[in-house]
C-alpha positions as a LaTeX table, in Angstrom:
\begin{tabular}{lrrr}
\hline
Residue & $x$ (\AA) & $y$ (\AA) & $z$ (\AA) \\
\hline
Unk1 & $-7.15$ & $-1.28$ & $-17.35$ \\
Unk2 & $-10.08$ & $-3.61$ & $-16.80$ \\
Unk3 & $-10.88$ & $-7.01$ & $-15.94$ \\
Unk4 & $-12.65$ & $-9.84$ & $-18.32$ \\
Unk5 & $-16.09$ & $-10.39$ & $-16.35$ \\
Unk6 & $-18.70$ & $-11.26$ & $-18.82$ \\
Unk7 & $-22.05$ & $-9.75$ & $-18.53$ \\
Unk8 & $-25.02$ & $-11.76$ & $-20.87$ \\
Unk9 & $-27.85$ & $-9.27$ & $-21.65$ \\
Unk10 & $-31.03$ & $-11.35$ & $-22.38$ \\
Unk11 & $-34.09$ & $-9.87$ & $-24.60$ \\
Unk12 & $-37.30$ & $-8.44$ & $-23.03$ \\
Unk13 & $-39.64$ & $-10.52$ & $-25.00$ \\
Unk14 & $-43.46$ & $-9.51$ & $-26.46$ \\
Unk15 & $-46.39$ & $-11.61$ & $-24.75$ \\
Unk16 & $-48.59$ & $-12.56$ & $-27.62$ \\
Unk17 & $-51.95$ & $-13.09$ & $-25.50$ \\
Unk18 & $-51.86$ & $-9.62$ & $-24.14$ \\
Unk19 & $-48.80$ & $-8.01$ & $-25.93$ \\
Unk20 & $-47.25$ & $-7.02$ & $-22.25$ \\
Unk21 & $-43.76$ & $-7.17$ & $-22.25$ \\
Unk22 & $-41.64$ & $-9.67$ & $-19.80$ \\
Unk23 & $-38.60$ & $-9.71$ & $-18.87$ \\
Unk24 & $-37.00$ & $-13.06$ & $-18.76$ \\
Unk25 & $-33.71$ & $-11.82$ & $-17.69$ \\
Unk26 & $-31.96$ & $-8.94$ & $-16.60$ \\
Unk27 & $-28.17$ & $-8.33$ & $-17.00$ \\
Unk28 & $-26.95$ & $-11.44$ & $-15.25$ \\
Unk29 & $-23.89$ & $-11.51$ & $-14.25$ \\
Unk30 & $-22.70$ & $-15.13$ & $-15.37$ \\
Unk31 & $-20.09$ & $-15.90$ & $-12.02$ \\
Unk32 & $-21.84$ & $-19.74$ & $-11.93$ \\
Unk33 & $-22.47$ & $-20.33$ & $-15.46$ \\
Unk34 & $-19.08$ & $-18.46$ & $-17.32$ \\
Unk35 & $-15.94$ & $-18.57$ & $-15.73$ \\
Unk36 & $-14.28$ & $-15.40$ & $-14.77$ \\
Unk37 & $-10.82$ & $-15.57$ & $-16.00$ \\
Unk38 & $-8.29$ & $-13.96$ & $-14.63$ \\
Unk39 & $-4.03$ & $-13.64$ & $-15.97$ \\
Unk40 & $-3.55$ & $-16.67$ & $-13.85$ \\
Unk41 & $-5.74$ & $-19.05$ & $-15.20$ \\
Unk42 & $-4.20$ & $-17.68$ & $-18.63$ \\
Unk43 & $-0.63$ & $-18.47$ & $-17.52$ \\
Unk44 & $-2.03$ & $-21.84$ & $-16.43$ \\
Unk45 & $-3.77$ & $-22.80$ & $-19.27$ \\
Unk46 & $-0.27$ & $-22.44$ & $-21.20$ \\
Unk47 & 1.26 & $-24.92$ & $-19.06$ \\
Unk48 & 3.71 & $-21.78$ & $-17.03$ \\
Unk49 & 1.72 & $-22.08$ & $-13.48$ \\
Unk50 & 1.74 & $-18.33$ & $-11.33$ \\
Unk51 & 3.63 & $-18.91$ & $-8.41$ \\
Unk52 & 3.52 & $-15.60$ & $-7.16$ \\
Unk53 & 0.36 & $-13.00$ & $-7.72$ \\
Unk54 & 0.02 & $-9.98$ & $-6.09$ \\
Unk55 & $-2.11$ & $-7.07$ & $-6.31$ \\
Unk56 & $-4.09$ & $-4.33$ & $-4.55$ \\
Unk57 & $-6.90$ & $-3.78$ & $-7.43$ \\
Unk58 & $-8.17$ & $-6.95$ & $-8.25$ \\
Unk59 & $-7.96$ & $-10.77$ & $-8.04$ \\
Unk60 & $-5.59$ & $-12.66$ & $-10.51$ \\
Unk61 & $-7.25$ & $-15.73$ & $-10.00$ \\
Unk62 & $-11.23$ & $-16.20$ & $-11.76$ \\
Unk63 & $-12.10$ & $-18.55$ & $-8.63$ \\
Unk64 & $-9.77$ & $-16.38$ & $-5.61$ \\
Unk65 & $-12.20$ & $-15.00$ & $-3.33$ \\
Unk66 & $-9.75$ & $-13.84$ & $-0.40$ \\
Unk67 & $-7.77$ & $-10.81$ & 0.90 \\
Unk68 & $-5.21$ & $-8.92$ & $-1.72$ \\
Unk69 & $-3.38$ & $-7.07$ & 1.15 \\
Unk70 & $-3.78$ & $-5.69$ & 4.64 \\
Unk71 & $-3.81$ & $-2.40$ & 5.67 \\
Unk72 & $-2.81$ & $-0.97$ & 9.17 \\
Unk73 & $-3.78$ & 2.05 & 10.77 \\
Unk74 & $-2.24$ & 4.74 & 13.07 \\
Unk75 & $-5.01$ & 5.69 & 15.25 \\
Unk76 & $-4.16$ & 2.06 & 17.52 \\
Unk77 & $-2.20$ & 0.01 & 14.86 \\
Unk78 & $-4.94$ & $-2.40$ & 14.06 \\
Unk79 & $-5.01$ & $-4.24$ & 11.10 \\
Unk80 & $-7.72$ & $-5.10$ & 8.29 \\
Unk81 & $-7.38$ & $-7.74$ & 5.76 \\
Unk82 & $-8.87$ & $-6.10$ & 1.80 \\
Unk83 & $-10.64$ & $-8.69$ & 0.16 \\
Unk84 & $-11.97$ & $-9.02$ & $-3.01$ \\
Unk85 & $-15.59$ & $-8.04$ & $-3.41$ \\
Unk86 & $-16.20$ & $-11.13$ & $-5.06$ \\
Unk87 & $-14.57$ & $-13.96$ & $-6.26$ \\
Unk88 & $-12.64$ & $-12.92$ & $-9.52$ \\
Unk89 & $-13.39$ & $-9.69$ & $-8.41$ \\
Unk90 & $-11.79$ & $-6.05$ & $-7.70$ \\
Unk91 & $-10.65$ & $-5.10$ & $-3.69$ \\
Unk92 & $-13.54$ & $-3.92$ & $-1.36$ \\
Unk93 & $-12.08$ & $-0.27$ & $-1.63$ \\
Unk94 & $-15.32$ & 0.39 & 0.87 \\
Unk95 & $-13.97$ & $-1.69$ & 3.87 \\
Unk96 & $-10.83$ & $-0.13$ & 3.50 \\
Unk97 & $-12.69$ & 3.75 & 3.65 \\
Unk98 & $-14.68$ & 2.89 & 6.26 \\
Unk99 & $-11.85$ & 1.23 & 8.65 \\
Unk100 & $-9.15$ & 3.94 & 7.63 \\
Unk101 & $-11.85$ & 7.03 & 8.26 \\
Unk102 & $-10.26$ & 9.98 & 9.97 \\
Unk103 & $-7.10$ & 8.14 & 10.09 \\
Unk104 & $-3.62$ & 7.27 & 8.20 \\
Unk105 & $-3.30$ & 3.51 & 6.78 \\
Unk106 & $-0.14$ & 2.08 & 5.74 \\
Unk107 & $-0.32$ & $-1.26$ & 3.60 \\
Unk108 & 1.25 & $-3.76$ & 5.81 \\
Unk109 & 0.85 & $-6.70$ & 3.67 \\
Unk110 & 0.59 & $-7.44$ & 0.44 \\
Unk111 & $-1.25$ & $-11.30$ & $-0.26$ \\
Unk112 & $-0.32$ & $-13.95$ & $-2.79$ \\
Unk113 & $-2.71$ & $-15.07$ & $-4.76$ \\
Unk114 & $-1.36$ & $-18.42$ & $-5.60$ \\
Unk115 & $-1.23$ & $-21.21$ & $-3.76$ \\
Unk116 & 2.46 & $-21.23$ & $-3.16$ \\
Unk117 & 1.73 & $-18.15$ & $-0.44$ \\
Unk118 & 4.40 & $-15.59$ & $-0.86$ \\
Unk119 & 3.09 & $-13.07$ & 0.58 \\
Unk120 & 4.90 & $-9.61$ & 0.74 \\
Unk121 & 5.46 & $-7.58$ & 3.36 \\
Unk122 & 7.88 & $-4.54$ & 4.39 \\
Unk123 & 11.44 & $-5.41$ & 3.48 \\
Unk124 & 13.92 & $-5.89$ & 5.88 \\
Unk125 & 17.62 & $-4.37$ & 6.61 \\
Unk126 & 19.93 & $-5.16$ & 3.65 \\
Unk127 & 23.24 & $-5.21$ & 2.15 \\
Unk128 & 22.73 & $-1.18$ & 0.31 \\
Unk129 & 19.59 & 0.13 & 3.26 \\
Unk130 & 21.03 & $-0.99$ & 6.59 \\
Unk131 & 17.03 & $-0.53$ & 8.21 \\
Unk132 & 13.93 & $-1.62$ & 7.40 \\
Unk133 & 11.79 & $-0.20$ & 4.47 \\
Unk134 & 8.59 & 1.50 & 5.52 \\
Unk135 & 5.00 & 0.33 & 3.80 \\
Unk136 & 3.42 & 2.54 & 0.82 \\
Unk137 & 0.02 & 4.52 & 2.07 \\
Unk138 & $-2.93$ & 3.04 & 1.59 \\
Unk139 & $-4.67$ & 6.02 & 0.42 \\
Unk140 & $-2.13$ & 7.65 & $-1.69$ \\
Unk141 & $-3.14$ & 6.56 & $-5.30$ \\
Unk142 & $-6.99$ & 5.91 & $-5.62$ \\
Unk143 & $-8.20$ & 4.96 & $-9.24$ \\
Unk144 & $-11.63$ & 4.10 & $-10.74$ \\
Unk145 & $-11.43$ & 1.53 & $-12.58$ \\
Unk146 & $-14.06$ & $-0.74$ & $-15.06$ \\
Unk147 & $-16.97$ & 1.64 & $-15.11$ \\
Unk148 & $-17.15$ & 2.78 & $-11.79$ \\
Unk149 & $-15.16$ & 0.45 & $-9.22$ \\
Unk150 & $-12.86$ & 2.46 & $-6.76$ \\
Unk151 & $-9.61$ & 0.86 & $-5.86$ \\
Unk152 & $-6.30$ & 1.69 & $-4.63$ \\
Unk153 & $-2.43$ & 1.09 & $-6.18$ \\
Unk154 & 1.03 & 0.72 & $-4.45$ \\
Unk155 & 1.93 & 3.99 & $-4.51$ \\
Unk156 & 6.00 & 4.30 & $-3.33$ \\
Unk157 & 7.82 & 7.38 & $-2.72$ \\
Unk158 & 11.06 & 6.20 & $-1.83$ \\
Unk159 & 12.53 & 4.33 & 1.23 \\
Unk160 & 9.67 & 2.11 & 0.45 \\
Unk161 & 9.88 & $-1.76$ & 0.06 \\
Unk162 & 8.43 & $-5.13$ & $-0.13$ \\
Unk163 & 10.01 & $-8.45$ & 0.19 \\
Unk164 & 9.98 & $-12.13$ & 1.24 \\
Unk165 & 13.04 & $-14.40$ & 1.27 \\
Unk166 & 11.96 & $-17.63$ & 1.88 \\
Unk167 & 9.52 & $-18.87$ & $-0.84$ \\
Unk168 & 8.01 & $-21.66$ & $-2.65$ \\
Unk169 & 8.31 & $-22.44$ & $-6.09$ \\
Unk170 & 9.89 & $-19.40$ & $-7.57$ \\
Unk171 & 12.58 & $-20.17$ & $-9.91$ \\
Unk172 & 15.83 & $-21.07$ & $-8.32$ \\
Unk173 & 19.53 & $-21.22$ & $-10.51$ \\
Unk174 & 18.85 & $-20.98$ & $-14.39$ \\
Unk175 & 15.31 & $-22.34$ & $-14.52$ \\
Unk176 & 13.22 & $-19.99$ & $-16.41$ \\
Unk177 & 10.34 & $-17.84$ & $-15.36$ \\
Unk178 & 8.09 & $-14.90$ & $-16.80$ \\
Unk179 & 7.70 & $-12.01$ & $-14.70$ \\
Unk180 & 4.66 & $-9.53$ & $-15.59$ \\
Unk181 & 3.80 & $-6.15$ & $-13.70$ \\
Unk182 & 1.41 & $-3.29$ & $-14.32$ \\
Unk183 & 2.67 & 0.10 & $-13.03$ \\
Unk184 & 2.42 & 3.47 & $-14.67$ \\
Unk185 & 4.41 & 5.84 & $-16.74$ \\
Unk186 & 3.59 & 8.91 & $-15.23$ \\
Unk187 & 5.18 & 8.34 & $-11.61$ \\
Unk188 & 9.46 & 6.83 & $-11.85$ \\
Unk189 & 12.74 & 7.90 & $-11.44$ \\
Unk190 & 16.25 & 6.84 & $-12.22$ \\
Unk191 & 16.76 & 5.36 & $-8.44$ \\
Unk192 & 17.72 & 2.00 & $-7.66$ \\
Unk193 & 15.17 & 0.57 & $-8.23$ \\
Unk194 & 11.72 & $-0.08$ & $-8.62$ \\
Unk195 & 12.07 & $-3.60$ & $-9.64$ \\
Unk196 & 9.55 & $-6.64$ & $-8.89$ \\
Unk197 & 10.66 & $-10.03$ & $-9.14$ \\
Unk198 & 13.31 & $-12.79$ & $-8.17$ \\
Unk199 & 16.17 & $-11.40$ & $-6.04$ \\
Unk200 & 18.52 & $-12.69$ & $-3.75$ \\
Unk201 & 17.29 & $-14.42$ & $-0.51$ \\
Unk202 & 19.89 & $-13.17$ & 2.10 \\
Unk203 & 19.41 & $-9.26$ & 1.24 \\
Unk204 & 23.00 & $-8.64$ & $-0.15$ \\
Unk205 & 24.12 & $-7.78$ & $-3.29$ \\
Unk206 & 25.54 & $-11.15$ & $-4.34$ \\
Unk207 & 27.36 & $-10.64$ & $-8.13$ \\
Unk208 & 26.10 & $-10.52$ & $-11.30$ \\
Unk209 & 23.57 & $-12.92$ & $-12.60$ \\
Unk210 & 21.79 & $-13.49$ & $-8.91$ \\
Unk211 & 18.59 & $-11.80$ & $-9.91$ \\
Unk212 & 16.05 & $-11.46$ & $-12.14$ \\
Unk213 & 13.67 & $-8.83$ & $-11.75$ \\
Unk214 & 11.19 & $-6.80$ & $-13.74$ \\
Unk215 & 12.44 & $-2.81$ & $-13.99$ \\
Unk216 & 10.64 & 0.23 & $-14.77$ \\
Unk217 & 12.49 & 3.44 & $-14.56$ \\
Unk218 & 14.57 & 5.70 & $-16.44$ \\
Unk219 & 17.93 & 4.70 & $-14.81$ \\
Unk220 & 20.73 & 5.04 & $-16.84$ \\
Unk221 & 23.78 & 3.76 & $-14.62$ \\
Unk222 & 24.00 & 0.38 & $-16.50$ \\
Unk223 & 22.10 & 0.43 & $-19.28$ \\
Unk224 & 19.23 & 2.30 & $-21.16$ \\
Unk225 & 16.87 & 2.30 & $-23.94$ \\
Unk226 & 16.38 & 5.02 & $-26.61$ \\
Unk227 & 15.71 & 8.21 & $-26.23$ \\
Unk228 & 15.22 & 9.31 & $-21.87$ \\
Unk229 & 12.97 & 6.62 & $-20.79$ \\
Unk230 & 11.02 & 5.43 & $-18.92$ \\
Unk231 & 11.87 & 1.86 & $-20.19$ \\
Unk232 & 11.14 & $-1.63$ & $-19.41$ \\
Unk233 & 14.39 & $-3.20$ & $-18.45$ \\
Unk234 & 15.69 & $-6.66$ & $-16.39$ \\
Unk235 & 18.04 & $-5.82$ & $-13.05$ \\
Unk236 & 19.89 & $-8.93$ & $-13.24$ \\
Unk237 & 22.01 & $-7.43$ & $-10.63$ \\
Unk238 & 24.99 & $-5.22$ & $-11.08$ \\
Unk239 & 23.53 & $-4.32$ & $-14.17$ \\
Unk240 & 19.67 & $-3.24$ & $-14.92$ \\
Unk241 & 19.79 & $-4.35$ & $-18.59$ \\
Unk242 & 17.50 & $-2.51$ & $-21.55$ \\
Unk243 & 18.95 & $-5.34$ & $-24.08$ \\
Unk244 & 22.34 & $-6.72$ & $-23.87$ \\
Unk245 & 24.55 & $-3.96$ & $-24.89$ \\
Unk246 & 24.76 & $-0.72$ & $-22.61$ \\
Unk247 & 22.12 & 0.74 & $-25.09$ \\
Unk248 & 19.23 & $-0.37$ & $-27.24$ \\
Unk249 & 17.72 & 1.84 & $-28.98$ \\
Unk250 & 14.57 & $-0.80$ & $-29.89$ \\
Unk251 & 13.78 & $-0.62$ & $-26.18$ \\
Unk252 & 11.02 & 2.62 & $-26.33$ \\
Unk253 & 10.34 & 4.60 & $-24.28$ \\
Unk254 & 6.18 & 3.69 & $-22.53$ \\
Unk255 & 4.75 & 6.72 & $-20.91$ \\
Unk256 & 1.01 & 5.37 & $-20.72$ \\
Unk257 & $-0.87$ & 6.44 & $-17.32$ \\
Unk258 & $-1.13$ & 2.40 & $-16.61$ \\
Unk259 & 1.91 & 0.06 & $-18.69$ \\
Unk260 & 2.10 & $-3.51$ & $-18.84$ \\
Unk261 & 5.60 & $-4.50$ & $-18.58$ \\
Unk262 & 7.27 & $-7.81$ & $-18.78$ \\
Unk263 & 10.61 & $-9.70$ & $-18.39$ \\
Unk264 & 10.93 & $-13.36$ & $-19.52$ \\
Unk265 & 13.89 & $-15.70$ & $-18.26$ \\
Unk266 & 15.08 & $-18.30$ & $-20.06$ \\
Unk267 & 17.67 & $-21.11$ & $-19.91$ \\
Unk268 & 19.75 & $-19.22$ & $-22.79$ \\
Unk269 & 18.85 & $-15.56$ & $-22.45$ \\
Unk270 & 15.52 & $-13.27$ & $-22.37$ \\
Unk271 & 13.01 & $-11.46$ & $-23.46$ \\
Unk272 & 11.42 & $-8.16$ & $-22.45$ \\
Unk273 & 7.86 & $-6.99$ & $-23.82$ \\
Unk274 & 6.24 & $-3.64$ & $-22.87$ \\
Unk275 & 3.27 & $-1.57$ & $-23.75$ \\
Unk276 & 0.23 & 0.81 & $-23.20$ \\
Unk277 & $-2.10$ & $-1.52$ & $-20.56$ \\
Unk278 & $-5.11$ & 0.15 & $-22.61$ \\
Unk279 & $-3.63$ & $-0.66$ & $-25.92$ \\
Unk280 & $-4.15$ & $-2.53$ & $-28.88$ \\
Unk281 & $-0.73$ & $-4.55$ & $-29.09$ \\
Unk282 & 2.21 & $-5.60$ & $-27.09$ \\
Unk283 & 5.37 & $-4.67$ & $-28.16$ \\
Unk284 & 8.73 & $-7.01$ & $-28.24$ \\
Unk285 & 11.70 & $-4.82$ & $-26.83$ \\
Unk286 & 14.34 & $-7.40$ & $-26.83$ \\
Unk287 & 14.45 & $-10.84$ & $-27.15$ \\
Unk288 & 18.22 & $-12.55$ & $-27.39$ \\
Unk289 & 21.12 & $-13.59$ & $-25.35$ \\
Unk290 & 21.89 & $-12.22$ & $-21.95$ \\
Unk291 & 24.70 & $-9.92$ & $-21.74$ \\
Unk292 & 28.40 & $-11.03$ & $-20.85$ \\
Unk293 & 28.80 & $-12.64$ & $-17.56$ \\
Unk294 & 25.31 & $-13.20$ & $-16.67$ \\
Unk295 & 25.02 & $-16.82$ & $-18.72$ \\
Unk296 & 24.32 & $-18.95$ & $-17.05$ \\
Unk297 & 22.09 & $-17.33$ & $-14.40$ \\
Unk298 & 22.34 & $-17.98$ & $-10.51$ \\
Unk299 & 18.48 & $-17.08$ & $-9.02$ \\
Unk300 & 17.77 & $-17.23$ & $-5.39$ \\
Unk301 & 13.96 & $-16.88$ & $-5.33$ \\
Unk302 & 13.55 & $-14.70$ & $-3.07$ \\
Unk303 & 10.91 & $-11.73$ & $-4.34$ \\
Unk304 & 10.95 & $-7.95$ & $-4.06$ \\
Unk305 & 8.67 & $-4.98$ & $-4.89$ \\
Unk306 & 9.86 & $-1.63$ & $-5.30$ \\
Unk307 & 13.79 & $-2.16$ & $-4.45$ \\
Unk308 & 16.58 & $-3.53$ & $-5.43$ \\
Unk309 & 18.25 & $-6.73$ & $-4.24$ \\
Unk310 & 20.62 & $-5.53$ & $-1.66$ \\
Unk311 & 17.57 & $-3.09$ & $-0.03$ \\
Unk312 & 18.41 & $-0.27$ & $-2.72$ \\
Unk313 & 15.07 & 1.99 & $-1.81$ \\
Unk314 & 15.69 & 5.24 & $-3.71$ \\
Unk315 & 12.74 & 4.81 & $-6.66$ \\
Unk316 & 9.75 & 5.52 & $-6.66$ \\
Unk317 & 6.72 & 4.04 & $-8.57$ \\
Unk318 & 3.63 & 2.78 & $-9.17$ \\
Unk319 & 2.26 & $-1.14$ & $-8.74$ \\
Unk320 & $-1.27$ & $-2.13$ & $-9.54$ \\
Unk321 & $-0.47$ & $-6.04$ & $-10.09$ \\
Unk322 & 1.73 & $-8.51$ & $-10.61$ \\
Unk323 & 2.82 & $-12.49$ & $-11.14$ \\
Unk324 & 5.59 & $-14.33$ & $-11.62$ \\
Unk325 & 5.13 & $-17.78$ & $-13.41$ \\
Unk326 & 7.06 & $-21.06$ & $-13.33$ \\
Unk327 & 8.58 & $-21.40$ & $-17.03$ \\
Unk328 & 8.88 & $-19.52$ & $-20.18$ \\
Unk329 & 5.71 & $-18.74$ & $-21.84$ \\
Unk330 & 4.48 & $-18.39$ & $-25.08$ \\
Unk331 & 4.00 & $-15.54$ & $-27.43$ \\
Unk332 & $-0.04$ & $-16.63$ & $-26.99$ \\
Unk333 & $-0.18$ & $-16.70$ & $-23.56$ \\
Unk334 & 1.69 & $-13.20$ & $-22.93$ \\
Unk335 & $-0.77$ & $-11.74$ & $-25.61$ \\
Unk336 & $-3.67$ & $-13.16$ & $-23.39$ \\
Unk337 & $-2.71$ & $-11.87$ & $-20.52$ \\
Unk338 & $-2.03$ & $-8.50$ & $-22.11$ \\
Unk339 & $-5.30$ & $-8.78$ & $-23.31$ \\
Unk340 & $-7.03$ & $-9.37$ & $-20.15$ \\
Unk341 & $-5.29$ & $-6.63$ & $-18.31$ \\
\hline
\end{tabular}
């Protein structure tokens, strides 16, 4: 799990008149001269714009340069917006340490990257979880990551949500959308249900074919893959779908400490693609028509993390980052990103 900042390391050259050796240049780091680039600017480049991005490790964005969530603490509830260190960069881990010392911090918030602003925060009462959701801990999952950065994931435990209902440009009735995630194979359940993605904007379960969200779980209520999971799967609501039959045994089981997962919504079924974040290839799980009654789809655009539609909180997981994209994108492009995470 690392980021695609290039480094150029220029020679130390020999002086000819007195054979003393200068340096002309020492590991720059080329932020003004090469582009950081970051899954967003991939999903861009391929003509499928991110209108969501959301992370707590790093920016999504080469150029973002701004906070990637806000934490809150219990000593006198103030808050404390976790920016990136630099632009393109991973979250100033630091600031957070330093204003969460000898105290608990929640994370209140978490920031979209893109410029269509939906940000998350804790989920409200719903149709399933008649109360509020609380907010993960701050400090609960700390990870080093690309030799020697400390950051921190979205580490939830249950009865833990995040949500926004009224968004921009998130993909509304059967448009289509891609929907990536990174979360990890070694922290799930089979509760409903650690999902991130498109779900319905007034909190309620509203039928079959209302969402669109990204699972990762081994819940086998609906559907499953092979063998006990976990698997990448789609909650398109009264139904979290492994394929389009109740099982498909092509949809593996990932159990990587950090997975890429991925759901992609068409206008005539979808696709979902999974695999080791720190592997070599990205594997097709399914790819094909939706299953009965869910063609064609009826979106809402609102977005969750970590629950279901209608405030379902019982799963637990792991979130390091995420985007949602307007359109279907190509084979390329979700290799690319795959690639950069």
């Amino acid at each position: 799990y690392s980021t695609s900042h290039l480094f150029l390391k220029l020679k130390v050259w020999e002086n000819s008149s007195n054979m003393a050796l200068v340096p002309l240049a020492l590991c720059l780091l080329m932020k003004s001269t090469i582009a950081i680039q970051g899954p967003c600017d991939i999903f861009a480049s391929g003509s499928t714009p991110c209108v969501a991005a959301h992370s707590t490790v790093r920016a999504l964005f080469g150029a973002f340069n701004g906070p990637l969530y806000q934490v809150k603490r219990a000593s006198d509830n103030a808050t404390r917006d976790i920016s990136v260190v630099s632009a393109g960069g991973y979250a100033d881990a630091a600031s957070q340490d330093t204003f969460c010392q000898n105290t608990n911090c929640v994370i209140q918030r978490i920031y979209d990257q893109s410029s269509e602003k939906n940000h998350l925060d804790t989920a409200p009462a719903g149709g399933y979880v008649h109360h509020p959701d609380k907010p993960v801990s701050a400090t609960r999952q700390p990870l080093t990551v690309d030799n020697g950065n400390k950051v921190y994931a979205a580490y939830f435990e249950g009865a833990m949500g995040y949500r926004i209902d009224k968004t921009s440009g998130v993909a509304t009735g059967n448009d289509p959308e891609t929907i990536y995630m990174v979360t990890s194979g070694k922290h799930y359940n089979g509760g409903c249900c650690f999902d991130y993605g498109n779900a319905e904007t007034n909190n309620n379960d509203d039928g079959k074919s209302t969402m669109e969200a990204l699972y990762f779980g081994n819940a086998t209520g609906w559907g499953r893959g092979a063998d006990n999971g976990p698997w990448v799967m789609a909650d398109l609501e009264n139904g979290l779908w492994a394929g389009n039959e109740t099982v498909n045994n092509g949809n593996t089981p990932i159990t990587s400490t950090f997975v890429f997962a991925m759901v992609k919504g068409g206008s005539n079924g979808f696709a979902l693609k999974g695999g080791d974040a720190n592997g070599a290839s990205l594997k097709s799980l399914y790819d094909g028509p939706r299953p009965p009654g869910y063609q064609p789809m009826h979106k809402q655009g609102s977005i969750i993390l970590g629950i279901g539609g209608d405030n379902s909180d019982s799963a637990i997981g792991t979130f390091f980052e995420g985007a949602m994209t307007k359109g279907y994108t190509t084979d390329n492009t979700d290799a690319a990103v795959y690639n950069n995470v």
